[in-house]
C-alpha positions as CSV (number, residue, x, y, z in Angstrom):
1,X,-9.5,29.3,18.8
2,X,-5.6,29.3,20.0
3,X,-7.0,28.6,23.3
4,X,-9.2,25.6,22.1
5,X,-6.2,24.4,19.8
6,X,-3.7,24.2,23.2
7,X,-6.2,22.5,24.7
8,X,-6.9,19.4,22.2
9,X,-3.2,19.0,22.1
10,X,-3.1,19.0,25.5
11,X,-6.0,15.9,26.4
12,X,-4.4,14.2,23.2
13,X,-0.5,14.2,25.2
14,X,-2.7,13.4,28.2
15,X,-4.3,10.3,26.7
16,X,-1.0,9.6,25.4
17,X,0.7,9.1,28.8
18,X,-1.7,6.0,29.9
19,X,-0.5,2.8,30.2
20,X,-4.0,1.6,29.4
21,X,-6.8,3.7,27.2
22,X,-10.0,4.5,29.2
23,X,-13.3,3.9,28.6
24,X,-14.7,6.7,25.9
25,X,-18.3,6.1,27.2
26,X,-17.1,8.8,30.2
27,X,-15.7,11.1,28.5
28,X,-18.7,11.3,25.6
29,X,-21.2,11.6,28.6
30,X,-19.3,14.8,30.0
31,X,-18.8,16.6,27.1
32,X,-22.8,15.5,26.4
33,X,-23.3,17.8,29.9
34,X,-20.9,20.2,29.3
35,X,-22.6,21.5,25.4
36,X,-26.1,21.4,27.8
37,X,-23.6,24.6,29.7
38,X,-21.9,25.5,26.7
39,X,-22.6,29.1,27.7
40,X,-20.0,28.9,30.4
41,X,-16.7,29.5,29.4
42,X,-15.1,26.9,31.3
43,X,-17.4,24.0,30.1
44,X,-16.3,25.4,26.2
45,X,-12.8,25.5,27.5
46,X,-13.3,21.7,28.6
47,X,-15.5,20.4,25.3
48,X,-11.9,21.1,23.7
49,X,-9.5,19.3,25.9
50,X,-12.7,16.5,26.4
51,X,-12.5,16.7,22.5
52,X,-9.2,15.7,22.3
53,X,-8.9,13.2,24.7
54,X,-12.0,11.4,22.5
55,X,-10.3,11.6,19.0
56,X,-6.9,10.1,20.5
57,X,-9.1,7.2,22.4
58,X,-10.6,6.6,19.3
59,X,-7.9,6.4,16.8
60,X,-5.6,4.2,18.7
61,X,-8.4,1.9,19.6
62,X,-9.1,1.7,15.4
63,X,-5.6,1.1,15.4
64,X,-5.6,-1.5,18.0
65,X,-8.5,-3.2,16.8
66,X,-6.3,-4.4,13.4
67,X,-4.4,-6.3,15.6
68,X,-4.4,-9.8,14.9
69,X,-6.7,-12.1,17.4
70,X,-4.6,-14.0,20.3
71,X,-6.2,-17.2,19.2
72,X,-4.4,-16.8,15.9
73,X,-1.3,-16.5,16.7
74,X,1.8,-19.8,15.8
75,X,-1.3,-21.0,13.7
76,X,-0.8,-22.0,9.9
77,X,-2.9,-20.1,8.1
78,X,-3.6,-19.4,4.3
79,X,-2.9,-15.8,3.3
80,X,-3.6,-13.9,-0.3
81,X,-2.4,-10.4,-0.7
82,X,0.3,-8.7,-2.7
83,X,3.5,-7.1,-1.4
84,X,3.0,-3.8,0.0
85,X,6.8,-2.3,-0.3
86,X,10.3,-2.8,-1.0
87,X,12.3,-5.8,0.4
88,X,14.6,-5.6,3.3
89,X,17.2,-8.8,2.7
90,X,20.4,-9.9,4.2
91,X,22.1,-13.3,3.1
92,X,19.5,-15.6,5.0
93,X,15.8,-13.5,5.8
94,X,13.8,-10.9,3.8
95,X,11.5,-8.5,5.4
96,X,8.5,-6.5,3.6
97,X,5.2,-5.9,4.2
98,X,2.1,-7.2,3.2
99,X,-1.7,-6.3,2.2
100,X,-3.6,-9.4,3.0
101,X,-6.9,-10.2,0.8
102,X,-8.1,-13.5,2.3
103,X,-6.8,-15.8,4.7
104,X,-8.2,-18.7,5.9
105,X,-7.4,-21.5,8.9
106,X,-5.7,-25.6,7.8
107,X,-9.6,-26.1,7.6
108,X,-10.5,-23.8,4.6
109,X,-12.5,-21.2,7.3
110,X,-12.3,-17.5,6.4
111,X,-10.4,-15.6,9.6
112,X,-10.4,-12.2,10.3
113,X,-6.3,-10.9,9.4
114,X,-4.8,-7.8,9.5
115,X,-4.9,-5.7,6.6
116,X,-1.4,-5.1,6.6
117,X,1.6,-7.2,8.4
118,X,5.1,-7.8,8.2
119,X,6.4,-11.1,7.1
120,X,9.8,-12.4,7.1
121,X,11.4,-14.8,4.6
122,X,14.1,-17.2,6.0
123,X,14.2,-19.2,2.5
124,X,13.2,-17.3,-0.1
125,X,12.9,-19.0,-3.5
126,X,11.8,-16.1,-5.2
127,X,12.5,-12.5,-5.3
128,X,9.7,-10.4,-4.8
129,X,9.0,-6.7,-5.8
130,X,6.1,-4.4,-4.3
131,X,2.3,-5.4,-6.1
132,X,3.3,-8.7,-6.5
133,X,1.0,-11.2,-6.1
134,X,1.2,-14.2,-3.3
135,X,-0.6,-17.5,-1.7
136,X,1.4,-18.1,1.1
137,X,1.6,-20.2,4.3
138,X,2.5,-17.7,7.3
139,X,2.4,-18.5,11.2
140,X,1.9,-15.0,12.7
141,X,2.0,-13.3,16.0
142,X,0.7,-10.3,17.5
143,X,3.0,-7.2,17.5
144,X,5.4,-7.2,20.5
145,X,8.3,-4.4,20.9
146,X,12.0,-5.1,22.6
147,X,12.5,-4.5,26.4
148,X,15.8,-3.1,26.2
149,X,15.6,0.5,27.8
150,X,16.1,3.1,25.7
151,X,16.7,0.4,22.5
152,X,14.4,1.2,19.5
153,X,10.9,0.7,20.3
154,X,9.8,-1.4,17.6
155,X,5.8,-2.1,19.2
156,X,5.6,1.7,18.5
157,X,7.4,1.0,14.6
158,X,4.6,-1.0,14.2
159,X,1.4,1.5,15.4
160,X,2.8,4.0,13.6
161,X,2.9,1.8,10.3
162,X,-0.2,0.4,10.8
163,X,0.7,-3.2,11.1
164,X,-1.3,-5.4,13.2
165,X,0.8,-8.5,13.1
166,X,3.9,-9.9,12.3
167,X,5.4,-13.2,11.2
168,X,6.9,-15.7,8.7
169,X,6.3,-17.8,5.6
170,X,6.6,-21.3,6.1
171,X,6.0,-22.1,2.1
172,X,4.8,-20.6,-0.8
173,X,1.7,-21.4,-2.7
174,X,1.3,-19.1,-6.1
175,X,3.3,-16.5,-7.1
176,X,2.3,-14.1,-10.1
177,X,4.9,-11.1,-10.8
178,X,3.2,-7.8,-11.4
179,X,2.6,-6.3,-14.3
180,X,4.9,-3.3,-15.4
181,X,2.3,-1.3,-16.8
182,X,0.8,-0.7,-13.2
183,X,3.1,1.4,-11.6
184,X,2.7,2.4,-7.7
185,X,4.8,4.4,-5.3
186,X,6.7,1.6,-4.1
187,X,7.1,0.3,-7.8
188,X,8.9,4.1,-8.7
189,X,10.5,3.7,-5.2
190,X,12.1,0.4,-6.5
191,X,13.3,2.1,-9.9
192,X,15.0,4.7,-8.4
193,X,17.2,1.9,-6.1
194,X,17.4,-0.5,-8.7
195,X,18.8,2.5,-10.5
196,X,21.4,3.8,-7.8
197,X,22.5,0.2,-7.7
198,X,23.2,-0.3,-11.2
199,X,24.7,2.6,-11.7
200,X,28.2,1.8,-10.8
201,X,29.2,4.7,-8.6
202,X,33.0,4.6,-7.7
203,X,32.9,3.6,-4.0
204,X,31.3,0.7,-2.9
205,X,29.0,1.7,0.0
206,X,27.9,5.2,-2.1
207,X,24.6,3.1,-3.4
208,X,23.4,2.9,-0.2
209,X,24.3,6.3,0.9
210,X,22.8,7.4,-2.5
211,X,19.4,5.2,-1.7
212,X,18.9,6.8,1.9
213,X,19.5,10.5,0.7
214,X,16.9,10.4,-2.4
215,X,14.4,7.8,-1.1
216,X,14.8,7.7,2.2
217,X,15.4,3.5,2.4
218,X,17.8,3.1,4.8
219,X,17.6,-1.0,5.3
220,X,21.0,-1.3,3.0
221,X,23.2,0.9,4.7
222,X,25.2,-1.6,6.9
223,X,26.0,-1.1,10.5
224,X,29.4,1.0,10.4
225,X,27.6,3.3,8.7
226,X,25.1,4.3,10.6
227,X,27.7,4.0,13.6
228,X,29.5,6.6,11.4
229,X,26.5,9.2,10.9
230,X,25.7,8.6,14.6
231,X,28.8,10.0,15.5
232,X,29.6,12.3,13.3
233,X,26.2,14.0,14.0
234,X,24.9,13.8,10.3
235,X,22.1,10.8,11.0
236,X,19.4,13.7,9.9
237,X,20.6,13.8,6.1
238,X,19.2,10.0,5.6
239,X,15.8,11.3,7.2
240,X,13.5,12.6,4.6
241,X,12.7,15.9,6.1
242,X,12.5,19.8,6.4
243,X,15.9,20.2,4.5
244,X,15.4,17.9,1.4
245,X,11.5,19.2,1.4
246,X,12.9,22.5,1.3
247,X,15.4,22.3,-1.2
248,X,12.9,19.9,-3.5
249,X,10.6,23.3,-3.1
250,X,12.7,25.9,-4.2
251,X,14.4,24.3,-7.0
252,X,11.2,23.4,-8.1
253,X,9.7,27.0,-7.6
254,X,12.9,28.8,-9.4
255,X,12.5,26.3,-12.5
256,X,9.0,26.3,-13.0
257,X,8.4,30.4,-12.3
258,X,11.6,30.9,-14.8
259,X,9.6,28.5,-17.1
260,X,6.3,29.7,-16.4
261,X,7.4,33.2,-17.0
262,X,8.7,32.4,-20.2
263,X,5.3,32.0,-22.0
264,X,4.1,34.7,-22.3
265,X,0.4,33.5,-22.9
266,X,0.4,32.2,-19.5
267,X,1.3,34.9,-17.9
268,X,-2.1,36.7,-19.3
269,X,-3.7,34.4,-17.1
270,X,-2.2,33.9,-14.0
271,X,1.1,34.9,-12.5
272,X,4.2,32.8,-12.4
273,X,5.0,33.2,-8.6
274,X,1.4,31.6,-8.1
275,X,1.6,28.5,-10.5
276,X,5.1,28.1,-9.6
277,X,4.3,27.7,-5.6
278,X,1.5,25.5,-6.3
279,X,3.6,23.1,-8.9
280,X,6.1,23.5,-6.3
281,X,4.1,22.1,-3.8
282,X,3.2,18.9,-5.8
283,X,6.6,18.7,-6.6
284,X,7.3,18.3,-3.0
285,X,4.4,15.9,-2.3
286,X,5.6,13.7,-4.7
287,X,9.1,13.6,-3.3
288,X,7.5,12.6,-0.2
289,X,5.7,9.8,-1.9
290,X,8.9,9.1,-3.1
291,X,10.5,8.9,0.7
292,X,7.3,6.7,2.0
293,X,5.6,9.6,3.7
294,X,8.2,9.0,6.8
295,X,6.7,11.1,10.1
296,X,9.9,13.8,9.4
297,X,8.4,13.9,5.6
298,X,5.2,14.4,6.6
299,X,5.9,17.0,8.9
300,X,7.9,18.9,6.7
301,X,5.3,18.6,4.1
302,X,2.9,20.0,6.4
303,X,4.6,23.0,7.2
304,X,5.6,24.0,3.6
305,X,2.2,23.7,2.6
306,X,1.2,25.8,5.2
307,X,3.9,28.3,4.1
């Protein structure tokens, strides 16, 4: 099984090196002759890295396919949707992402959109919060990354997040503001920094500090702060990750096993060690709900629940 494991890592790497993705037909027509000699060891060897190399192929095409159509793109188009997550705003553009409903073409024809994209705001007349509701008018263009070598890949931002196009409202049609009584993970995400910034700490750039180490949202710390971190070797403490999980974990645990041991009805039941690692452990996914399931979070998450 360790064997087999090494070796669907190893064709998903593989696959991960092309420039281009292959053609799955091949590789589903060799593993389909390798399980007909599934009694030689090499061929089961081989259905595992064949195995791999099929899953990857597969996921980035679904990926791929949400992308939006080249005949789409710098066209006016009609959009529905509500806002996916929290704004990103300087003085003159806003940035958030979007979950599209319906969209339709200056002609009133239904167009196949990308579930989710990534709209900027160069005027906003509003200000918008996650779940609400727009009708907007967005040109859009198919993600594209920066060619600056070894600049942030933003193309690869983009897979990662699941956003198949990008672009920018040229008006806005109907707005309706969410209701408060329907609370997300971005609306709690937005409670917490509307909270940090309210809050009046006593230096002015410890909000955004404050933002980045409990949520994770890192679009307010300005540039001479992250030039700060960078140098000073402390970027990792604004990454959601194995140290925050960790300590959210066993606080968590300690509390809830002192609690937990403290009723002594429920201890007839079950022990406190045992409730208190699995309360633990939802304690923890919800703080990584909290910090947008980021790739460190969800790594982190992954090995304490393995743990």
């Amino acid at each position: 099984m360790r064997i087999g494991s090494v070796l669907f890592l190893t064709g998903v790497c593989i696959i991960l090196q092309f420039k281009y993705l292959p053609e799955i037909h091949y590789f589903i027509l060799l593993i389909c002759i390798l399980i007909l000699l599934h009694k030689i060891l090499i061929a089961r060897y081989a259905i595992w890295f064949l195995g791999g190399c099929i899953w990857t192929i597969y996921f980035s095409n679904s990926v791929l396919e949400q992308r939006l159509l080249p005949e789409l793109e710098s066209k006016e188009l009609y959009i529905s949707g509500k806002v996916l997550s929290l704004t990103d705003s300087t003085d003159f553009i806003t940035h958030f992402n979007f979950n599209v409903k319906s969209a339709t073409d200056t002609a009133g024809i239904s167009v196949p959109v990308p579930k989710i994209i990534r709209l900027s705001w160069y005027s906003l007349e509003i200000q918008v919060y996650p779940e609400d509701e727009l009708e907007i008018t967005v040109r859009l263009k198919r993600p594209h990354g920066y060619f600056n070598p070894g600049g942030f890949d933003y193309e690869t931002w983009l897979f990662r997040e699941g956003i198949g196009a990008t672009g920018y409202i040229t008006a806005l049609n109907l707005f309706t503001r969410s209701s408060t009584g329907k609370r997300s993970i971005s609306r709690y995400r937005l409670a917490i920094r509307t909270y940090v910034n309210e809050f009046g700490l006593s230096y002015d750039t410890s909000s955004e500090l404050a933002q980045a180490l409990l949520i994770g949202e890192r679009s307010e710390l300005q540039e001479n702060q992250k030039q700060l971190l960078y140098n000073t070797g402390t970027a990792h403490l604004i990454a959601i990750s194995g140290l925050h999980i960790g300590l959210v974990a066993a606080i968590s645990f300690l509390i809830l096993k002192w609690i937990w041991s403290a009723t002594i009805i429920g201890l007839h039941y079950y022990p406190a060690k045992i409730i208190a690692s699995i309360l633990s452990i939802i304690c923890a996914l919800w703080y990584g709900a909290l910090a947008d399931f980021s790739i460190p979070t969800q790594r982190a998450l992954l090995i304490h629940c393995l743990h």
